[in-house]
N, C-alpha and C positions, 0 to 999 in steps of 0.2 A: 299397579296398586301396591300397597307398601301395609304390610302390620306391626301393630303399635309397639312400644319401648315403655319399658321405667318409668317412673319421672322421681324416684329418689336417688342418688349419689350416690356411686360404690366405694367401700373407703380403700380400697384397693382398685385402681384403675386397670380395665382387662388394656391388653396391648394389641391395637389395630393396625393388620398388616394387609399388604396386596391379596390378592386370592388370585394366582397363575398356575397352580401346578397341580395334573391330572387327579389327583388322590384328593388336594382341597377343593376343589370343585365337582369331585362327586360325590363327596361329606357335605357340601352345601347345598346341593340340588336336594339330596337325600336327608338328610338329618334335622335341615332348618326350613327348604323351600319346601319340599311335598307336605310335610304335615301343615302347613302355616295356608295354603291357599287352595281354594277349589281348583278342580282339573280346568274347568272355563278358563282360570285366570291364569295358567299356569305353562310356562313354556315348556318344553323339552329338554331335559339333561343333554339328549348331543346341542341341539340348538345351544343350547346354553356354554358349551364345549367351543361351538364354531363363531359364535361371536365375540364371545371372550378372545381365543385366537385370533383374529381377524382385527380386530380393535375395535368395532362396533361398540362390545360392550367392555364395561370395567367393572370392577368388585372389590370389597375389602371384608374383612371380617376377622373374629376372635376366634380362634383355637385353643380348644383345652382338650389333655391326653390325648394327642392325636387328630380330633374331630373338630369341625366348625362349628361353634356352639350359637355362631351370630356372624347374620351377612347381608350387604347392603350390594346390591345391582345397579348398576344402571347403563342407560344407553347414548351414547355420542352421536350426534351427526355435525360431519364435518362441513356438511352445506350450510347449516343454520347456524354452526358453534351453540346449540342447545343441547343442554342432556337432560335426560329425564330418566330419577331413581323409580325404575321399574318394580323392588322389591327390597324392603328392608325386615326382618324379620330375624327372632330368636328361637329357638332349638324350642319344642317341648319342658318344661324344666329348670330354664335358666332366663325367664323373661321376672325381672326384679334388679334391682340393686343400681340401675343408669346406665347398664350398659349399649342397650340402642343408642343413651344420648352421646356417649360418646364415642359409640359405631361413627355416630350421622354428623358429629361434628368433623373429627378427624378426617369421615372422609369429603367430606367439601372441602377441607383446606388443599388434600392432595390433589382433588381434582381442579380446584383454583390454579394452585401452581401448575401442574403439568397440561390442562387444557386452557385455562381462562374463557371459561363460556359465558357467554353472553346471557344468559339464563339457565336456573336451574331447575327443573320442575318436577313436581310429584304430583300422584294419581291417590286421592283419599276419597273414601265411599263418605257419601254426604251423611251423617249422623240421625239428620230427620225421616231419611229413607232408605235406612237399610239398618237390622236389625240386629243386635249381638248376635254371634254365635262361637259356638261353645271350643270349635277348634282353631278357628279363623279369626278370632278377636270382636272388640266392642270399636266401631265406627266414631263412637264418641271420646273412647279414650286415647284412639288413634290420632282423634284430630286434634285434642289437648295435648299430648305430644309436640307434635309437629309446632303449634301454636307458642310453645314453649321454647322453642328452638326457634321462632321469628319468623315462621310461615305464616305465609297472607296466602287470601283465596285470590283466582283471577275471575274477576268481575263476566263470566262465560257458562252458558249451559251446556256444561263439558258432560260427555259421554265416553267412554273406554271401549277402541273400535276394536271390531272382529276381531281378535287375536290367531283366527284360523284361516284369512280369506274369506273369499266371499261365500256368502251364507249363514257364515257362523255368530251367533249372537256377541251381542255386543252388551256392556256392563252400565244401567245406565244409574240419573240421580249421581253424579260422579263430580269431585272439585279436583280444579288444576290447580295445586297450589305453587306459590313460589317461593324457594328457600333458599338463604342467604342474603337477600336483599338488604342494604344498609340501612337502618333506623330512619322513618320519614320517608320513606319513599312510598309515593300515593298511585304509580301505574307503571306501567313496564310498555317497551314499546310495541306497537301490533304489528309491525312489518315481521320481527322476530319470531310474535307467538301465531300469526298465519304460517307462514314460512315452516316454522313446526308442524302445525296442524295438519297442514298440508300433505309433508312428507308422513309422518304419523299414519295418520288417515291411507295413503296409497300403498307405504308397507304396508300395512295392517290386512287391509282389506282390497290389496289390488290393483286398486284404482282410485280416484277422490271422487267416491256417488255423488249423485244431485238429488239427495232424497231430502225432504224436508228438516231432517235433524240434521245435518250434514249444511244445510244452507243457512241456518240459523244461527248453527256454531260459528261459523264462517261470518257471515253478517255481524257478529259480535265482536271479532278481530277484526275489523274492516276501517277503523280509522285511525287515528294516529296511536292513542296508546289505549291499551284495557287497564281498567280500574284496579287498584287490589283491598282487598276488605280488609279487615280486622274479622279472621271467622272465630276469633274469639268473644266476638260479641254476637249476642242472638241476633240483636235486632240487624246489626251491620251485616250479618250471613243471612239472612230472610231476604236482603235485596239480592243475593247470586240467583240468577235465574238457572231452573235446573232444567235437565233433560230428562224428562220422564220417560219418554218414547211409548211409543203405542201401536201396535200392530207391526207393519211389517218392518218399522222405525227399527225395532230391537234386534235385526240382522243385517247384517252387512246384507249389501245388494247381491243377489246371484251372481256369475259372471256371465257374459254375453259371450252367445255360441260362439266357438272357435280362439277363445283368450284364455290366456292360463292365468291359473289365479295367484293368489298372495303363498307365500312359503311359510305364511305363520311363525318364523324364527323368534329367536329373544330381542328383544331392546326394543329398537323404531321397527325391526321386523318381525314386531308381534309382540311387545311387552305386555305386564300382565300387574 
């Protein structure tokens, strides 16, 4: 899940670099991620430490005197050539002037060049069901954002799985958006965004459940390409079908006696 940016210009543009080194990375866990998202949604500082190391995940972000004032996450898989920006979000303080937007630009070009993924996706809480709040941002100004920068919704009643293994609630009403994508393009392939789900879904939470939210999703990536909306328009985001979930929909399935469960880490292994 990602929180909102700007949408005016700074006339000073901040300067967006890697985020590699122990000190920026516990400035960004600490100073931009914990205040910006619920503990539910939210990975762990080591996790966050071990995937970065690992290559999993990647980051960029603005530093000022010292500290990360603005930082964008996200996570790689190298079986699908998909990433998905698990968190972008500003410091307390410093959310105004454009600088998310061009957090969020700069770093797709890097990650263009140095990965060339086949897709890129983000996790935004649907605007009609889920409601401002006061430290965590406005859902709707989220998604004007992103919509501004040329994200489309994927045509799927996406849900944000267990980020802790099985059991752990899962985040639902949720849009997979796609960003980058060149001007006209009306769907993205489904082999890609199963394929993701897939893996998604089994870090997250395990295993890939068979539970009724989980088959639906899946059933929606199931032919050649998913749709992509304009969720800039109402009427054109009232066709994304959502995942409401309802009862025991909104946790990850137990684990079944004698199986260990998900490690909940950052990116595809537990992003938030």
């Amino acid at each position: 899940m990602t929180d909102d940016a700007a949408p005016h210009p700074s006339p000073a543009e901040p300067t967006v670099v890697p985020l590699t080194e122990a000190a920026q990375l516990d400035s960004l866990w600490r100073d931009v991620l914990e205040p910006s998202f619920p503990p539910d949604e939210l990975t762990s500082s080591d996790d966050l430490r071990a995937g970065l190391a690992s290559g999993e995940l990647t980051a960029y972000g603005v530093e000022e005197d010292g500290r990360v004032v603005a930082g964008i996450v996200a996570s790689w898989s190298r079986a699908t050539q998909v990433l998905l920006v698990d968190y972008l979000a500003l410091a307390p303080g410093h959310r105004g002037g454009g600088v998310g937007g061009r957090l969020l630009d700069r770093s797709l070009a890097g990650w263009r060049e140095e990965l060339h993924p086949v897709l890129v996706l983000a996790e935004v809480e649907h605007p009609g069901h889920h409601a401002p709040h006061p430290s965590h941002g406005d859902p709707a100004a989220r998604l004007r954002f992103y919509t501004r920068h040329g994200a489309r919704a994927l045509a799927l009643p996406y849900f944000q799985p267990g980020i802790g293994g099985p059991g752990s609630p899962r985040v639902p009403a949720m849009l997979l958006v796609a960003l980058g994508t060149p001007p006209g393009t009306v769907s993205v392939p489904a082999p890609a965004v199963r394929g993701f789900l897939l893996e998604h879904l089994r870090e997250c939470e395990g295993t890939v459940p068979g539970d009724p939210a989980v088959r639906r999703l899946l059933a929606a990536a199931g032919g050649e390409d998913v749709a992509l909306v304009d969720a800039a328009d109402a009427q054109a985001l009232a066709t994304v079908p959502v995942a409401v979930l309802e009862g025991a929909e909104r946790y990850a399935p137990p684990a079944a006696p004698g199986a260990s469960g998900a490690s909940g880490s950052a990116g595809s292994t537990g992003s938030a």
